[in-house]
Biopython code that builds the backbone (N, CA, C, O; Angstrom):
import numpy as np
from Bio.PDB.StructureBuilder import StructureBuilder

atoms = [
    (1, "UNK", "N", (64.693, 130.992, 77.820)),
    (1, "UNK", "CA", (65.081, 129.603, 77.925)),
    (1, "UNK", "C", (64.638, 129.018, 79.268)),
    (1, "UNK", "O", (64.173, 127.882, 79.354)),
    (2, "UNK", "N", (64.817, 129.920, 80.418)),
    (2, "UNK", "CA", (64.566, 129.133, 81.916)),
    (2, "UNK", "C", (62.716, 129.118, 81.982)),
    (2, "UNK", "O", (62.144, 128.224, 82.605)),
    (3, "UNK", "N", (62.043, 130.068, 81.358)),
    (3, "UNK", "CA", (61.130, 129.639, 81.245)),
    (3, "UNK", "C", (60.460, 128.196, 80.444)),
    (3, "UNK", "O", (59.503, 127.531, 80.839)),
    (4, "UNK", "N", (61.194, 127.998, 79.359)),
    (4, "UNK", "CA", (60.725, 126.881, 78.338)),
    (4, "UNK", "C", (60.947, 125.896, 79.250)),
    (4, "UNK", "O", (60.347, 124.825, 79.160)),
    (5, "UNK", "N", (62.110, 126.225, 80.534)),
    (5, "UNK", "CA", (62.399, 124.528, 81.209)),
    (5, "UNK", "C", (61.228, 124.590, 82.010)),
    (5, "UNK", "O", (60.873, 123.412, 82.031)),
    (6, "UNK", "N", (60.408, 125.238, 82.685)),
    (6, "UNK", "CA", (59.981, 125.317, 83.625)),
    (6, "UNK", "C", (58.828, 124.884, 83.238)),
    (6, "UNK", "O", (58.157, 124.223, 84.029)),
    (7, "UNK", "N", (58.379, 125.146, 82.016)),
    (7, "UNK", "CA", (56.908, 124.804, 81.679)),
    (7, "UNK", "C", (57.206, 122.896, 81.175)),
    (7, "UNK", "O", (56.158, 122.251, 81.217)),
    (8, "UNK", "N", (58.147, 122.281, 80.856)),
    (8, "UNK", "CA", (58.742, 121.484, 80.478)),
    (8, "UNK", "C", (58.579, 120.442, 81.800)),
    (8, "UNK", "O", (58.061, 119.331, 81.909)),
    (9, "UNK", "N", (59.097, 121.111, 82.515)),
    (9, "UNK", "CA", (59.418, 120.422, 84.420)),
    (9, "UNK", "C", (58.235, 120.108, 84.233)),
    (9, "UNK", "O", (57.957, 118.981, 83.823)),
    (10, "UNK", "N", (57.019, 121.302, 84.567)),
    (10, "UNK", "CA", (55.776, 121.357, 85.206)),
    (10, "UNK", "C", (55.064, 120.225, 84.404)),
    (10, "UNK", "O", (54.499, 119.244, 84.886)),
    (11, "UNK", "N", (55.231, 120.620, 82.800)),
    (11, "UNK", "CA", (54.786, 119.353, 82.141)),
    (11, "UNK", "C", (54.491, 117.355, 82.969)),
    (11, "UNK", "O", (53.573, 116.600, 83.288)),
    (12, "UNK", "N", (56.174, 117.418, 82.931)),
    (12, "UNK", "CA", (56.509, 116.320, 83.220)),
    (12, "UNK", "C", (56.124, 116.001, 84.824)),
    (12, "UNK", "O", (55.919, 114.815, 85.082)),
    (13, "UNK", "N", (56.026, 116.851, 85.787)),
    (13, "UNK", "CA", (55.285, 116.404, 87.040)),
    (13, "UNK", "C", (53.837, 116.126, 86.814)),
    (13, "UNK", "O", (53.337, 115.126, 87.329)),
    (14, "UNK", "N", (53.160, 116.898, 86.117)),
    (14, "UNK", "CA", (51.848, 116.883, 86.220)),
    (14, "UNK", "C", (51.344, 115.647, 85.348)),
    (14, "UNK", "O", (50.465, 114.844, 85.658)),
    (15, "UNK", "N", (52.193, 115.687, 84.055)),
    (15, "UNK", "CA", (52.069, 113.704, 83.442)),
    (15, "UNK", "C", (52.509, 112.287, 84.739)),
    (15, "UNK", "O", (52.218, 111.091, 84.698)),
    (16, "UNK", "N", (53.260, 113.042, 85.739)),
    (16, "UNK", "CA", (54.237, 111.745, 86.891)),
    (16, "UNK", "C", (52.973, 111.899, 87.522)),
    (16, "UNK", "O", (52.322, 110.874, 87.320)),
    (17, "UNK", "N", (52.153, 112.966, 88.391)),
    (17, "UNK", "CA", (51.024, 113.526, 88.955)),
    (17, "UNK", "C", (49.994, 112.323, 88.667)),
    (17, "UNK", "O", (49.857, 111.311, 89.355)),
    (18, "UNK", "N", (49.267, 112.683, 87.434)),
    (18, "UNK", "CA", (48.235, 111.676, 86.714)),
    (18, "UNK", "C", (48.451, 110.054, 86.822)),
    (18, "UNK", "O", (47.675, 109.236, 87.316)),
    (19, "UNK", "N", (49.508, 109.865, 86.321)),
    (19, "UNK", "CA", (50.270, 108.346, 86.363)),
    (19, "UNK", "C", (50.303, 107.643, 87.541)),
    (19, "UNK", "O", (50.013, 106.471, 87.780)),
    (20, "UNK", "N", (50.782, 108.717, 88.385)),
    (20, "UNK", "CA", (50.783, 108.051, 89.806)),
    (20, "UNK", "C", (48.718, 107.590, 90.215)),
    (20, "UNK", "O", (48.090, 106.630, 90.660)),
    (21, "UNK", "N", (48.479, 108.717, 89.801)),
    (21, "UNK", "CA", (47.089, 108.338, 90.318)),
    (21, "UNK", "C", (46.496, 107.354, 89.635)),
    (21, "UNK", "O", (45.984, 106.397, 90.216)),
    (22, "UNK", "N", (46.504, 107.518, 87.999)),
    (22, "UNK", "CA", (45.762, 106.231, 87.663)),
    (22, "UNK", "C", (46.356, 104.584, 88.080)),
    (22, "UNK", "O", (45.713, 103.542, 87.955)),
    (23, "UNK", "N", (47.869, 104.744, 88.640)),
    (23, "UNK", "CA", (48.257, 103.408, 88.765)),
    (23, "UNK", "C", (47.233, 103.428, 89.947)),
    (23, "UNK", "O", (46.180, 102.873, 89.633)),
    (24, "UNK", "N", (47.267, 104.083, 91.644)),
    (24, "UNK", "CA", (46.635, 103.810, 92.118)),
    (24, "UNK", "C", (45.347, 103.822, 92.086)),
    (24, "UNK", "O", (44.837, 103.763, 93.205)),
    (25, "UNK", "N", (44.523, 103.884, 91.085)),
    (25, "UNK", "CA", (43.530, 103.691, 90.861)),
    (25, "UNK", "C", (43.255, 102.418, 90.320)),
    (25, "UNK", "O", (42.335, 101.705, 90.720)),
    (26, "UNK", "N", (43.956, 102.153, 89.509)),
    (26, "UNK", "CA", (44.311, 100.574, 88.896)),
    (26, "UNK", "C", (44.296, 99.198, 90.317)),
    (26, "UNK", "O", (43.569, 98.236, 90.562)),
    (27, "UNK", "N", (45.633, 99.865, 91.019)),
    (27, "UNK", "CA", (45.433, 98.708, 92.272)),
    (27, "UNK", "C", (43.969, 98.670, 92.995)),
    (27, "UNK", "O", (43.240, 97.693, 93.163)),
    (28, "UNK", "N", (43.766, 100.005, 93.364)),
    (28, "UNK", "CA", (42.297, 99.771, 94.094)),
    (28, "UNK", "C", (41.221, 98.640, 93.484)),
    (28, "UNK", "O", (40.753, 97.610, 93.970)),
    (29, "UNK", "N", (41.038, 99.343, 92.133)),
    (29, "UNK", "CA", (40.166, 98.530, 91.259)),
    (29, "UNK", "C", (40.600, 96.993, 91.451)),
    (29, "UNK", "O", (39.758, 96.168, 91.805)),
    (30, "UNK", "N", (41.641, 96.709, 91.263)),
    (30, "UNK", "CA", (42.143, 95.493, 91.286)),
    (30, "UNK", "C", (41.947, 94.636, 92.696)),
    (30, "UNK", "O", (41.644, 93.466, 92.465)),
    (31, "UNK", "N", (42.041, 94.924, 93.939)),
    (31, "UNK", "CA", (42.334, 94.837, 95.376)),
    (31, "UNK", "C", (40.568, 94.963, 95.593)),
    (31, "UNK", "O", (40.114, 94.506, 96.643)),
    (32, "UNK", "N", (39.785, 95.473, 94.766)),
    (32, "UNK", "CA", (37.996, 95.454, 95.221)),
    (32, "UNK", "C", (37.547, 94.429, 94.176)),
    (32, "UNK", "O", (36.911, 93.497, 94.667)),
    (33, "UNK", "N", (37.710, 94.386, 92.984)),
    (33, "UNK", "CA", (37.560, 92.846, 91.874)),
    (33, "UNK", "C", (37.720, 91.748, 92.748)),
    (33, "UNK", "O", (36.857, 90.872, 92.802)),
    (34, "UNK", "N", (38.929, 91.705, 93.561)),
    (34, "UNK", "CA", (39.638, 90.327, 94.415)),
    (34, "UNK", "C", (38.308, 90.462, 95.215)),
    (34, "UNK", "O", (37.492, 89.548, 95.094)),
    (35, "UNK", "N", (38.093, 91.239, 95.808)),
    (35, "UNK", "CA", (37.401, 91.125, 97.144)),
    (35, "UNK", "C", (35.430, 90.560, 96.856)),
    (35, "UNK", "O", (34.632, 89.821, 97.433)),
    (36, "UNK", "N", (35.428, 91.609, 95.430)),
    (36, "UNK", "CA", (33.862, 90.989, 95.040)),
    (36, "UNK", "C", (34.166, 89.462, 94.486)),
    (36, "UNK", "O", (33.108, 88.860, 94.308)),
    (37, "UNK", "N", (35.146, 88.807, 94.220)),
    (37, "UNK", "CA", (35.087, 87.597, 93.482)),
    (37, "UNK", "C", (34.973, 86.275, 94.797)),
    (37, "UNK", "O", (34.371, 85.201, 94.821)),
    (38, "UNK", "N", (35.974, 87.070, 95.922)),
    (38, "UNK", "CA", (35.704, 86.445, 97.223)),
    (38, "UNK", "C", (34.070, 86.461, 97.722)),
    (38, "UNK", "O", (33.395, 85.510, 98.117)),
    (39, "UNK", "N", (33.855, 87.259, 97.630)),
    (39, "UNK", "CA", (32.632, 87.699, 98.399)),
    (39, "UNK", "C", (30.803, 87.098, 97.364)),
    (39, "UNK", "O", (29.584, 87.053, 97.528)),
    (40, "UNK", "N", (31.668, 86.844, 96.557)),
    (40, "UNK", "CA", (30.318, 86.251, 95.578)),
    (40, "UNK", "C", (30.497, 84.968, 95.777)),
    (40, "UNK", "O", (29.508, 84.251, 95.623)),
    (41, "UNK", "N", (32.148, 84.164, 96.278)),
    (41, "UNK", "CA", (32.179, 82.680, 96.230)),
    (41, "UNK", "C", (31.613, 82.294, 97.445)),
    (41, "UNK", "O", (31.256, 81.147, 97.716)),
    (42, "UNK", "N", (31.505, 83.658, 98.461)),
    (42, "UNK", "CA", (30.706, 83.060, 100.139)),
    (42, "UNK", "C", (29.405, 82.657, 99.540)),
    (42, "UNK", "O", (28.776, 81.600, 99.493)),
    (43, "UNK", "N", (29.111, 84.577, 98.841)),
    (43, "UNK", "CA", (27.534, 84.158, 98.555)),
    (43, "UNK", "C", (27.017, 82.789, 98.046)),
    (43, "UNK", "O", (26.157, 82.134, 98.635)),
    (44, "UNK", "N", (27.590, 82.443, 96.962)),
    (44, "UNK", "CA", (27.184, 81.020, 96.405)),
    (44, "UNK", "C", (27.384, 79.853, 97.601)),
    (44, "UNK", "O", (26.710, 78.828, 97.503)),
    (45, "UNK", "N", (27.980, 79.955, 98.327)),
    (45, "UNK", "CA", (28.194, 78.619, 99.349)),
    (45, "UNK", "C", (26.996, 78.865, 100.641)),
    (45, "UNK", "O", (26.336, 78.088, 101.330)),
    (46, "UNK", "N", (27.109, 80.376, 100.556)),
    (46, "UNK", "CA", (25.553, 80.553, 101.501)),
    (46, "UNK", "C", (24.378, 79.659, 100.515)),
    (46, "UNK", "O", (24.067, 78.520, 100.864)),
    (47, "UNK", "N", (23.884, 80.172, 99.497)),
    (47, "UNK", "CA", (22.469, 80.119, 98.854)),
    (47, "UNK", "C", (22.619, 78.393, 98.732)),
    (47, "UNK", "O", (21.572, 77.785, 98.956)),
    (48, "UNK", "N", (23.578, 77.738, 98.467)),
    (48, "UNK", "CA", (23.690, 76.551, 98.178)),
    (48, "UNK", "C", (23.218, 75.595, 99.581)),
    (48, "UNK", "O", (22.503, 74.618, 99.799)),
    (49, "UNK", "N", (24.232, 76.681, 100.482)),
    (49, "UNK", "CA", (23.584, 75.726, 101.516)),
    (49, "UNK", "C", (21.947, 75.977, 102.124)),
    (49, "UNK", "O", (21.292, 74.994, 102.471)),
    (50, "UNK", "N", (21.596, 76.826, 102.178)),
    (50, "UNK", "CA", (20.076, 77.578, 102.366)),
    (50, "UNK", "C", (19.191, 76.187, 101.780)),
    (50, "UNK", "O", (18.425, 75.442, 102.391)),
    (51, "UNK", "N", (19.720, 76.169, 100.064)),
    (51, "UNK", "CA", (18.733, 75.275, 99.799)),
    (51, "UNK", "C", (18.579, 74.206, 99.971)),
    (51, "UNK", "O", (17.497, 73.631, 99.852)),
    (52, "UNK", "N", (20.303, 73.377, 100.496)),
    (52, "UNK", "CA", (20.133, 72.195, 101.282)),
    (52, "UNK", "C", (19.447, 72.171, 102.834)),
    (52, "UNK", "O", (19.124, 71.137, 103.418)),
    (53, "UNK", "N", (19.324, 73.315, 103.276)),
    (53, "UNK", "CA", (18.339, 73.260, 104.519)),
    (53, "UNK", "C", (17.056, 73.642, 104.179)),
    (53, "UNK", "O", (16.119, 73.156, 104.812)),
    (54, "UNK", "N", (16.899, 74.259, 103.481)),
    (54, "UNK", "CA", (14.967, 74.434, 102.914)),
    (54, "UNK", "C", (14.895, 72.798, 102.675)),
    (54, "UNK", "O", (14.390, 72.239, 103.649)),
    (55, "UNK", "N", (15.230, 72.016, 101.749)),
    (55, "UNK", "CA", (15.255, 70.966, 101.477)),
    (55, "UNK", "C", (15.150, 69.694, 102.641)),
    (55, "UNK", "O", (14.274, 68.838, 102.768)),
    (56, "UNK", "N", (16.574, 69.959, 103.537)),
    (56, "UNK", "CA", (15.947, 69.048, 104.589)),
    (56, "UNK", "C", (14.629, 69.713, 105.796)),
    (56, "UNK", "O", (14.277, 68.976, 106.717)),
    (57, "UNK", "N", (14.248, 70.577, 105.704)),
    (57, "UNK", "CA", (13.520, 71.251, 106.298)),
    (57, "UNK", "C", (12.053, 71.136, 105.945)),
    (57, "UNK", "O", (11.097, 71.468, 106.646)),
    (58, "UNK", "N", (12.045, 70.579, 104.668)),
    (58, "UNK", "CA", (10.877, 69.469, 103.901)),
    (58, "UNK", "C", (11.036, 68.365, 104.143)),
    (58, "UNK", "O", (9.951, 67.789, 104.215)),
    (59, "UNK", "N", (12.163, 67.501, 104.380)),
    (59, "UNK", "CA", (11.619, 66.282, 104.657)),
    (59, "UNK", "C", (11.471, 65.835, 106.453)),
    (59, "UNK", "O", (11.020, 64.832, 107.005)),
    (60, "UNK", "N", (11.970, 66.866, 106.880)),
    (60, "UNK", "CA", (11.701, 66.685, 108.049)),
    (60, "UNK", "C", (10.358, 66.991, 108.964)),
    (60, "UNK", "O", (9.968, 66.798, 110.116)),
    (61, "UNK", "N", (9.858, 67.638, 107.635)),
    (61, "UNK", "CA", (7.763, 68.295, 108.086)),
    (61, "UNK", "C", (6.995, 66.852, 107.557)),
    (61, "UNK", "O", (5.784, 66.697, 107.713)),
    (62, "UNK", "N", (7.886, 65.802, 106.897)),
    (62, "UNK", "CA", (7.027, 64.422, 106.777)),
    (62, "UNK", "C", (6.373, 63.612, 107.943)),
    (62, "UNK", "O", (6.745, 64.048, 109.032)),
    (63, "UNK", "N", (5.827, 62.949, 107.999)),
    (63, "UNK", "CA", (5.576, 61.799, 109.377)),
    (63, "UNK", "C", (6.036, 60.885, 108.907)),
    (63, "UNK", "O", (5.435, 60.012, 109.534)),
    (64, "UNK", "N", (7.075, 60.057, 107.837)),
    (64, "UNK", "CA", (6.931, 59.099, 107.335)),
    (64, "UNK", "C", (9.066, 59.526, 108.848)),
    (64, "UNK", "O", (9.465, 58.885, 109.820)),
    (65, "UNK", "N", (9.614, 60.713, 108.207)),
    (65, "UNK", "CA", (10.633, 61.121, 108.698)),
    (65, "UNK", "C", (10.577, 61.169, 110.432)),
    (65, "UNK", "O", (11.342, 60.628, 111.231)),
    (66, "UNK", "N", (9.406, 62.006, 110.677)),
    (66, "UNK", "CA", (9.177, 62.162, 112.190)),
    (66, "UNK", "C", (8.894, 60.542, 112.934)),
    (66, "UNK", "O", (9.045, 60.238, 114.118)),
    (67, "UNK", "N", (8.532, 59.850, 112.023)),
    (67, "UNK", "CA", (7.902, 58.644, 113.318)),
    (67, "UNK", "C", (9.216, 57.583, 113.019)),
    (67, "UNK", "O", (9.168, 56.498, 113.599)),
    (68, "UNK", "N", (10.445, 57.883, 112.084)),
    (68, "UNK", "CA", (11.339, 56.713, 111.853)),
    (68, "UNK", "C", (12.400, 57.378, 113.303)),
    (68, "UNK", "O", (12.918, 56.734, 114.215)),
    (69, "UNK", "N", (12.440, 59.276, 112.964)),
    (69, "UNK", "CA", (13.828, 59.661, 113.731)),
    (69, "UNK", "C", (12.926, 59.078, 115.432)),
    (69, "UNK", "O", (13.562, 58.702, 116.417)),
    (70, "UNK", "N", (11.623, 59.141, 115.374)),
    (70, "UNK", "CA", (11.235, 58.792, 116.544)),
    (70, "UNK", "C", (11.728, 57.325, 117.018)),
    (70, "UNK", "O", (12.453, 57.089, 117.984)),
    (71, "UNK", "N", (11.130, 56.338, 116.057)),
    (71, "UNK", "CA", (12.031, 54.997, 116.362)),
    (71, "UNK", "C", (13.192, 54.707, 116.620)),
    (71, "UNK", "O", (13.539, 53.744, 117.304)),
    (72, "UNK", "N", (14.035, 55.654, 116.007)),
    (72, "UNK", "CA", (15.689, 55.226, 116.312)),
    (72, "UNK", "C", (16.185, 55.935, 117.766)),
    (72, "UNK", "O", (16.920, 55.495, 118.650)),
    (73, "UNK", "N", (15.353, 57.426, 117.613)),
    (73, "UNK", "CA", (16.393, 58.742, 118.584)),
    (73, "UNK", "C", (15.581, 57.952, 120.250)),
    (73, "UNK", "O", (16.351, 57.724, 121.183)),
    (74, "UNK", "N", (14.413, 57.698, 120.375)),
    (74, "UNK", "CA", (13.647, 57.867, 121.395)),
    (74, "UNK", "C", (13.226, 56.502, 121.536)),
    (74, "UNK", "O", (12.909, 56.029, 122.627)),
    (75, "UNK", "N", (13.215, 55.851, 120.450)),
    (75, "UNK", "CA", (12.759, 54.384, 120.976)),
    (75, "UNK", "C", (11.298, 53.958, 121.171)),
    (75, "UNK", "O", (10.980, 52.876, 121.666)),
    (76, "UNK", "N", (10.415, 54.909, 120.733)),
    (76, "UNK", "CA", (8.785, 54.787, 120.532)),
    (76, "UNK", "C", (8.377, 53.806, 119.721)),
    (76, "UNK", "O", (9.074, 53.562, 118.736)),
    (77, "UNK", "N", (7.083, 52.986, 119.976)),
    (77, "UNK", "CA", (6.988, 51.622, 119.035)),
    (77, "UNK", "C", (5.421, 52.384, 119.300)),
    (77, "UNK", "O", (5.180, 53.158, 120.226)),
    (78, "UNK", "N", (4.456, 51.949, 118.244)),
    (78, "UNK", "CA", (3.184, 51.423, 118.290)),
    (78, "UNK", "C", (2.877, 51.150, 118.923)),
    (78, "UNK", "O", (3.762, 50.587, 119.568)),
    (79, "UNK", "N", (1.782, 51.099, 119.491)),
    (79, "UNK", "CA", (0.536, 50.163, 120.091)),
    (79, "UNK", "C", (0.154, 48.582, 119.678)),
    (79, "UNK", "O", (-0.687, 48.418, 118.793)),
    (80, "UNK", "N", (0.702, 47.551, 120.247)),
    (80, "UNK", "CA", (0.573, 46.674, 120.234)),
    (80, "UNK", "C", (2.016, 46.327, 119.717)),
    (80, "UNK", "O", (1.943, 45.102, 119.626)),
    (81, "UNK", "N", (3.069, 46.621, 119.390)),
    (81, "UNK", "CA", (4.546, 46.093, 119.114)),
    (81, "UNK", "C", (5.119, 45.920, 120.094)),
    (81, "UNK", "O", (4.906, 46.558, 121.125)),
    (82, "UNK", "N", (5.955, 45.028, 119.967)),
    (82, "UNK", "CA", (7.097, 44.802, 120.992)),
    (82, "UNK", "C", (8.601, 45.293, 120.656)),
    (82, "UNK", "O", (9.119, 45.427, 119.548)),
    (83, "UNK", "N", (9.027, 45.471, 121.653)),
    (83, "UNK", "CA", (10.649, 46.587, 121.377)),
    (83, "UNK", "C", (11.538, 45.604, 122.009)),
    (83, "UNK", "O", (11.619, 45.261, 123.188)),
    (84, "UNK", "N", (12.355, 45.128, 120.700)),
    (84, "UNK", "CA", (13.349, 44.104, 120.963)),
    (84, "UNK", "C", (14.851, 44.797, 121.618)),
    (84, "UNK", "O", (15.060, 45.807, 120.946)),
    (85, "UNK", "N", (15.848, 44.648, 122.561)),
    (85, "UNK", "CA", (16.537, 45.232, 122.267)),
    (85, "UNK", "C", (18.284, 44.302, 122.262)),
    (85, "UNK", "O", (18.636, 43.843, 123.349)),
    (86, "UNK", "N", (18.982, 44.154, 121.363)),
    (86, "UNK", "CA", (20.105, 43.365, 121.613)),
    (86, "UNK", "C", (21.289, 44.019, 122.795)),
    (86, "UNK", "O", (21.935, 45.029, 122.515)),
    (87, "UNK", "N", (21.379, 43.629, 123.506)),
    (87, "UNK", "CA", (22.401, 43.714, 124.408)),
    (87, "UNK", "C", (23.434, 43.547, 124.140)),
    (87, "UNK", "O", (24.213, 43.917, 125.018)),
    (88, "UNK", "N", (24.034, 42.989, 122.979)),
    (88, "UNK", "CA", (25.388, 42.682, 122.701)),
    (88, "UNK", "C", (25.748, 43.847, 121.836)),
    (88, "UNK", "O", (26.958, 43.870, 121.612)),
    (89, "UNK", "N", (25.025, 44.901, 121.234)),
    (89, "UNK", "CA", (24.988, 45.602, 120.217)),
    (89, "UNK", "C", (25.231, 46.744, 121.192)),
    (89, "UNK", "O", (24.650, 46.839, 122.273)),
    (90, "UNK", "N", (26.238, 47.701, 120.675)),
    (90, "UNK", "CA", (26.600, 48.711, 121.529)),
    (90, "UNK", "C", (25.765, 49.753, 120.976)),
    (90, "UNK", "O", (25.393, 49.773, 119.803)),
    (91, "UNK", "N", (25.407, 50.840, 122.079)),
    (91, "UNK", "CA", (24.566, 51.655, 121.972)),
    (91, "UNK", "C", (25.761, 52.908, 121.237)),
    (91, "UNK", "O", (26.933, 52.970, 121.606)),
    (92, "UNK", "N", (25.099, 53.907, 120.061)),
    (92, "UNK", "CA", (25.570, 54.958, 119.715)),
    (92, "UNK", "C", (24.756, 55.995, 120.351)),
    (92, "UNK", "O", (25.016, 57.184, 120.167)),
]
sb = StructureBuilder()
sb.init_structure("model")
sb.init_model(0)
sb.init_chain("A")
sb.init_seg("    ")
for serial, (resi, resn, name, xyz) in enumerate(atoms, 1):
    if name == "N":
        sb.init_residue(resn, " ", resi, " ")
    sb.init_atom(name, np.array(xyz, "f"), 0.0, 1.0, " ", f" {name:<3s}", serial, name[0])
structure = sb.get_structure()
């Protein structure tokens, strides 16, 4: 009889044994899912933005772009224009 319990016990630890592990195996899995679902929503906000800078990074290789940011940032005119400037108009 004290044997039948014993194999009975051993039973039942070694089923508690397994259980315990697959739960923690379960959380892990669960706790690395979270982390790739995070980690794919950076990725997408990286590549998204990449292509809004490839993008302005084309229009900024224009001259139509280079000679306007020149007019506003620096104040360069043509050859033969005149550069008006209002004084009442506050400078940004």
């Amino acid at each position: 009889m004290k044997k039948k319990k014993k194999k009975v016990l051993l039973r039942i630890l070694v089923f508690l044994f397994f259980g315990l592990v697959m739960v923690k195996q379960q959380i892990i899995i669960f706790r690395l899912n979270k982390d790739i679902k995070a980690y794919n929503e950076v990725l997408n906000k990286v590549k998204t933005q990449n292509l809004e800078l490839k993008e302005e990074l084309k229009i900024s290789e224009r001259a139509d772009y280079i000679e306007r940011l020149a007019r506003q940032k620096l104040r360069l005119i043509k050859p033969g224009e005149i550069l008006f400037i209002d004084k009442n108009k506050k400078n940004n």
